[in-house]
C-alpha positions in Angstrom: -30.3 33.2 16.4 -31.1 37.1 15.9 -29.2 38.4 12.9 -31.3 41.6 12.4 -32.9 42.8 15.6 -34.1 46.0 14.2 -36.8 44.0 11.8 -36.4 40.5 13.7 -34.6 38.2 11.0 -33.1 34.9 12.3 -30.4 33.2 10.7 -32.8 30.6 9.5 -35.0 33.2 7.9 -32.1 34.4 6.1 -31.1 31.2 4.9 -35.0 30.2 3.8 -34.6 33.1 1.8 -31.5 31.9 -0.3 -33.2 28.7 -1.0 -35.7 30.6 -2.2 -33.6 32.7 -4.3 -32.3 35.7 -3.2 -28.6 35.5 -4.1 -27.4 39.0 -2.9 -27.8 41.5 -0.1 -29.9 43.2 -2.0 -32.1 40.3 -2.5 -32.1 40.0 1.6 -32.8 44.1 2.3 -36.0 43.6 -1.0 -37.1 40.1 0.6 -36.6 40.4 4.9 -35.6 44.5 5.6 -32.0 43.4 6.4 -29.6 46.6 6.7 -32.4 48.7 6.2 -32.0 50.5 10.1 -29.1 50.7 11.5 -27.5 48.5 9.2 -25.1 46.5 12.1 -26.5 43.0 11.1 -25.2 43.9 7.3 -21.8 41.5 8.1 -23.3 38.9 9.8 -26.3 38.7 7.5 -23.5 38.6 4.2 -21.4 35.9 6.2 -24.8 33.8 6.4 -25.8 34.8 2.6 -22.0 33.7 1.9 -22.1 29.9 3.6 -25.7 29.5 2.8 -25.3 30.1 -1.3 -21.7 27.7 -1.1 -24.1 24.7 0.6 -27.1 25.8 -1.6 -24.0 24.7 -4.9 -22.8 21.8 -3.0 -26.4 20.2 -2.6 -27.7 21.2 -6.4 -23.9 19.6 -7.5 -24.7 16.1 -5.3 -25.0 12.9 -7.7 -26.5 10.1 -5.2 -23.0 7.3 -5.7 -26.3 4.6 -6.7 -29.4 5.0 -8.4 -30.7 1.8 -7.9 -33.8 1.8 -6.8 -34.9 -1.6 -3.8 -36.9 -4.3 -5.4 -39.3 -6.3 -3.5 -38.2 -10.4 -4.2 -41.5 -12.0 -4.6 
């Protein structure tokens, strides 16, 4: 979905650019143009920077439950 239609940024654009790095609106406007127009995607693009950096921390925080690795029996 559209989240800036004044420089075309999807939702999955924004959230390629968290994984990336950007960690702030500011990061977003540097990196993709976000706000930079009329500035009417600035909520939705922050709730999408919001969720996006929260799964970012769960995934880096995951410990796989086993680490054992599947043997072939000869």
């Amino acid at each position: 979905m559209y989240v800036c239609i004044c420089k075309g940024v999807t939702e999955s654009a924004l959230r390629e650019a968290v994984y990336q790095g950007a960690g702030r609106m500011r990061d977003l406007k540097a990196s993709l143009g976000v706000t930079e127009q009329c500035g009417l995607c600035a909520c939705h693009a922050k709730e999408v920077l919001d969720q996006t950096l929260v799964q970012k921390s769960q995934l880096q925080n995951f410990t796989p439950q086993s680490t054992r690795v599947c043997e072939t029996v000869v």
